[in-house]
C-alpha positions as CSV (number, residue, x, y, z in Angstrom):
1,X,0.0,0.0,0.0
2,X,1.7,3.6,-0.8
3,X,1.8,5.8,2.0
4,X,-0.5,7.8,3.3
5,X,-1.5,10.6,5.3
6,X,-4.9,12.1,6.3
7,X,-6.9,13.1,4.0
8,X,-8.6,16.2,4.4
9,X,-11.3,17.6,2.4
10,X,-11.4,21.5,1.7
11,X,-14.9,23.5,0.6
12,X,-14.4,27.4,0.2
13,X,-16.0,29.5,-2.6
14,X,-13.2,32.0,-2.2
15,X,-9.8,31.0,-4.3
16,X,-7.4,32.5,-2.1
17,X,-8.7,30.9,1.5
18,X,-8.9,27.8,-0.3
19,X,-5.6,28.0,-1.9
20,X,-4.2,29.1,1.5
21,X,-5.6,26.6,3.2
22,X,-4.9,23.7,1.1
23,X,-0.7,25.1,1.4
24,X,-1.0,25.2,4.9
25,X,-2.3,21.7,5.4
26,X,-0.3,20.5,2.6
27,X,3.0,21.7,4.3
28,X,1.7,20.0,7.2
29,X,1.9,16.9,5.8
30,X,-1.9,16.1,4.9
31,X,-3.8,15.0,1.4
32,X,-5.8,17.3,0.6
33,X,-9.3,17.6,-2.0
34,X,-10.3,21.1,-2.4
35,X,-14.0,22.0,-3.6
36,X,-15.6,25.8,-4.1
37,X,-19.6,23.8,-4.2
38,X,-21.4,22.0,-1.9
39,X,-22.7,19.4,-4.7
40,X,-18.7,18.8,-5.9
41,X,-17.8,18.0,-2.5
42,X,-21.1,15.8,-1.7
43,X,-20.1,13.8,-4.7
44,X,-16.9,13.3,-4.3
45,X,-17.7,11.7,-0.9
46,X,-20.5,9.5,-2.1
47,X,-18.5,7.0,-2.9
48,X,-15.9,5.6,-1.0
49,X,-12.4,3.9,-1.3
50,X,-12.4,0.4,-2.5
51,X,-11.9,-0.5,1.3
52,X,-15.1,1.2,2.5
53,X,-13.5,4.0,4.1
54,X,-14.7,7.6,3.0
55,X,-12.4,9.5,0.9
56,X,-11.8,11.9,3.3
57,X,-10.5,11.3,6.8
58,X,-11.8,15.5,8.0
59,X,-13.6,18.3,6.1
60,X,-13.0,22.0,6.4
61,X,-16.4,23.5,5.0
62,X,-17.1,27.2,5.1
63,X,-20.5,28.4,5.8
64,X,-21.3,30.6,3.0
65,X,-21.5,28.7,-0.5
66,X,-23.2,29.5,-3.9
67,X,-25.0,26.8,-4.6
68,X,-25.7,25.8,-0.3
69,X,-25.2,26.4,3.0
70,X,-22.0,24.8,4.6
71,X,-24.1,23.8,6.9
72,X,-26.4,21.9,4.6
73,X,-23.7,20.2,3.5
74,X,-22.9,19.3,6.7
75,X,-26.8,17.7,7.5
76,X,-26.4,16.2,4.2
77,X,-22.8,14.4,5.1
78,X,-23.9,13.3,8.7
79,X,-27.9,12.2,7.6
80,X,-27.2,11.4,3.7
81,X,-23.9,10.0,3.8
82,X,-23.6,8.7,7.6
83,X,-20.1,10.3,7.6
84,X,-18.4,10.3,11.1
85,X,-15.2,11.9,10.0
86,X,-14.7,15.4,11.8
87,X,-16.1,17.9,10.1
88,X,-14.7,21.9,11.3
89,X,-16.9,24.8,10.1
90,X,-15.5,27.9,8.8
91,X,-17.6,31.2,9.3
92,X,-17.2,34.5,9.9
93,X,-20.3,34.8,12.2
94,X,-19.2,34.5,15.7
95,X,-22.6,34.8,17.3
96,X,-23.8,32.0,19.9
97,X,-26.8,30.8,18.6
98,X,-24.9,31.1,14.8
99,X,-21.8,28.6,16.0
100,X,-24.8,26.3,18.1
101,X,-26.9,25.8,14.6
102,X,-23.4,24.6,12.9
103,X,-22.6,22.4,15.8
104,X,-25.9,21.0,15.9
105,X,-25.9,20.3,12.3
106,X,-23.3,18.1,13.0
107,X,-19.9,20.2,12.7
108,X,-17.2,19.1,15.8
109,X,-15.5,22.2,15.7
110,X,-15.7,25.4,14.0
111,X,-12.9,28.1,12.8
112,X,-13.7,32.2,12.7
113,X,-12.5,34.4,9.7
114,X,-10.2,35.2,9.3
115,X,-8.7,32.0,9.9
116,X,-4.9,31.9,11.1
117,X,-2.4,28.9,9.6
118,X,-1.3,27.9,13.1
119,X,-5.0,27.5,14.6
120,X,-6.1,25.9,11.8
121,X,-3.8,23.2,12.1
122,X,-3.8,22.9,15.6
123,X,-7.5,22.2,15.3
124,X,-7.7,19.8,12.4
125,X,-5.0,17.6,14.2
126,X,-7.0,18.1,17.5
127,X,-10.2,17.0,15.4
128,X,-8.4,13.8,14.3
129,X,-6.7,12.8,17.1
130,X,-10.4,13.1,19.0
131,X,-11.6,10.6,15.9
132,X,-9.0,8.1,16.6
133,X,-9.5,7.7,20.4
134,X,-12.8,7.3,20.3
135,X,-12.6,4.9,17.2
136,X,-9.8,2.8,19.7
137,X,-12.3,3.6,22.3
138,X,-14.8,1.8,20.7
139,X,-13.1,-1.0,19.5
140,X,-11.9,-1.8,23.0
141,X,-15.3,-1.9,24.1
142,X,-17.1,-3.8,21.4
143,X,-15.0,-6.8,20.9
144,X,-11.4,-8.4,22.0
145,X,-8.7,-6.7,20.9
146,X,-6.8,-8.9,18.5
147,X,-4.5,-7.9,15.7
148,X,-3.3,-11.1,14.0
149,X,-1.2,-12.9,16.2
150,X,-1.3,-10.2,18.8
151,X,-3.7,-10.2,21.5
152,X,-3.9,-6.9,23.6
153,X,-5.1,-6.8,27.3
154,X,-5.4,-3.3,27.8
155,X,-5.9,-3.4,31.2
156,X,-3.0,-5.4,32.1
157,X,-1.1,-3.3,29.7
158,X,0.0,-7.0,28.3
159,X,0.7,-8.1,24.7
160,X,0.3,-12.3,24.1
161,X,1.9,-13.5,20.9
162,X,3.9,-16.7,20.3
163,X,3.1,-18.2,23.8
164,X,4.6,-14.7,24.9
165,X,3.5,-12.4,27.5
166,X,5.4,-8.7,27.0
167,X,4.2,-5.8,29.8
168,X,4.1,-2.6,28.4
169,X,4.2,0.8,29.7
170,X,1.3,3.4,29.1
171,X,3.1,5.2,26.4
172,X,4.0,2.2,24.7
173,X,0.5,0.6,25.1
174,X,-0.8,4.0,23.6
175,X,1.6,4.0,20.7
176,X,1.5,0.6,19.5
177,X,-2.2,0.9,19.5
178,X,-2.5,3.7,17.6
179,X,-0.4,1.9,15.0
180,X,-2.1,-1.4,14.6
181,X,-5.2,0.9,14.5
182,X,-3.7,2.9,11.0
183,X,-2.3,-0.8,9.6
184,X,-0.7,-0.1,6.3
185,X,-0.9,4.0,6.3
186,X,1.7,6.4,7.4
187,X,1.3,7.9,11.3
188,X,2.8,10.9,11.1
189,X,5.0,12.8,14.1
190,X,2.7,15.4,14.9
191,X,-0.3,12.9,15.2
192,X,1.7,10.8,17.8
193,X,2.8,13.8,19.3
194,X,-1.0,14.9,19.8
195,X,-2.2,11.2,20.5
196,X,0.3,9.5,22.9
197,X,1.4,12.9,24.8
198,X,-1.0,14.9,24.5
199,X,0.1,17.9,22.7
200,X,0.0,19.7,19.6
201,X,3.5,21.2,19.3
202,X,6.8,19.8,18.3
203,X,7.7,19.6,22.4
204,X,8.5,16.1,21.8
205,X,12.1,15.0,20.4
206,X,11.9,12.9,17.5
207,X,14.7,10.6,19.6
208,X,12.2,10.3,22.3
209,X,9.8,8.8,19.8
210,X,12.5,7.2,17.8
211,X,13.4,4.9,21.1
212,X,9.3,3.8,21.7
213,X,9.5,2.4,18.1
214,X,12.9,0.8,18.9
215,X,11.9,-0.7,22.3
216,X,8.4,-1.8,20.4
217,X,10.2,-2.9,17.3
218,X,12.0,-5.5,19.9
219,X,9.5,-6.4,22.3
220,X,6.7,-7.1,20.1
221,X,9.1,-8.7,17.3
222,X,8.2,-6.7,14.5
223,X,9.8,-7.1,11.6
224,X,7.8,-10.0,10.2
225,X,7.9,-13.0,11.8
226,X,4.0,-12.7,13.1
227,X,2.9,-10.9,10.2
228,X,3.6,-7.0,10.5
229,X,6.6,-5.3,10.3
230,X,7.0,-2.0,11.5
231,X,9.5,0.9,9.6
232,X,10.8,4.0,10.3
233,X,10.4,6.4,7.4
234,X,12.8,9.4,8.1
235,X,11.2,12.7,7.8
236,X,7.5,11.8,7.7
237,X,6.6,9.3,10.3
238,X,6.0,5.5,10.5
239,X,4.5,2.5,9.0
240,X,2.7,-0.7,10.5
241,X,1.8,-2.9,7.5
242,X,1.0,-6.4,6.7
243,X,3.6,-8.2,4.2
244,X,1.9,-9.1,0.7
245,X,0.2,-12.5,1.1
246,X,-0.4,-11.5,4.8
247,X,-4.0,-11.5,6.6
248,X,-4.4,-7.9,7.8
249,X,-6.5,-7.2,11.5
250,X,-9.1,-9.0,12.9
């Protein structure tokens, strides 16, 4: 599978905000569609990846379009389309009961005009990193948590493979979870940054992360012999993935 980052989805009648914002995010290190209707962008999510997953993994959709509302669009992609990505609205009306009628149509979050690079980023990787704990969230809760041949007990903070028991700290346990949980797609720094630590700045060496791969790598024997192998790709982030010929999660 070619690597990957998040795709996000951009919808903005006005050409320079969605220029700007598709550099920004670009330069962040996301995928990025950008759409100036409200019908383009419906379309383009109607039908998904091959996989089932939508073609977009967030959506940036400003409020005031020619053809619709951004928030009709929104309605339409949580009641139409049964989306759950995160959806942020853009708007340059700040009043309460303006911001409630976007949230209740469905938005998670919502950015004012004129919207700042470094808020804007801070909040779509906020809006993801809320998506992926809750999808981990809910996978704990609604089955065992079995990757191959690795079987997690999260509350023992144990992995089982091979007739092996390997304890695992917090970090660890967050990390490696997080990575069986993208199989096959690049996790990018600032993602584990946000997910395992909790923040949305670069406060966290890339050594420090560098070593919870390495001690991973090691502990959970990962380079194959039960079916994933986990790289390093300098730069950009890091890859779990399943060998051709492999059987992916269960």
């Amino acid at each position: 599978m070619p690597d990957k980052a998040a795709r996000i989805a951009i919808l903005d009648d006005d050409p320079d905000q969605l220029l700007a914002l598709g550099k920004w995010l670009s330069e962040a290190g996301y995928e990025t569609s950008k759409f100036d209707r409200g019908a383009a962008l419906l379309k383009f999510l109607k039908t998904p990846h091959a996989d089932g997953t939508p073609n977009a993994d967030a959506a940036l959709v400003d409020w005031g379009l020619p053809d619709m509302s951004g928030v009709d669009v929104i309605q339409k992609m949580r009641d139409e389309l049964k989306l759950d990505i995160p959806i942020i609205l853009i708007t340059s009306r700040n009043a309460e009961q303006d911001i409630v009628e976007g949230l209740e149509a469905g938005a998670d979050d919502y950015l004012i005009k004129p919207v700042r690079h470094m808020e804007c980023i801070a909040r779509v990787e906020a809006a993801l990193r809320r998506a992926n704990s809750l999808r981990a969230e809910k996978a704990l809760k609604d089955k065992p948590v079995f990757f191959g041949a690795y079987h997690f007990d999260v509350g023992a903070r144990e992995v089982s493979f091979d007739t092996k028991k390997v304890p695992l700290t917090e970090k660890e346990l967050q990390l490696v979870l997080l990575l069986f949980n993208d199989t096959g797609n690049v996790v990018l720094r600032n993602i584990i940054w946000g997910t395992v630590w909790g923040i949305v700045s670069n406060q966290v060496s890339s050594r420090t992360i560098d070593t919870h791969i390495y001690r991973l790598r090691t502990k959970l024997e990962l380079e194959g012999q039960h079916g994933y192998v986990l790289k390093t790709l300098h730069g950009k982030g890091y890859r779990l993935s399943v060998p051709t010929g492999e059987a992916d999660a269960t």
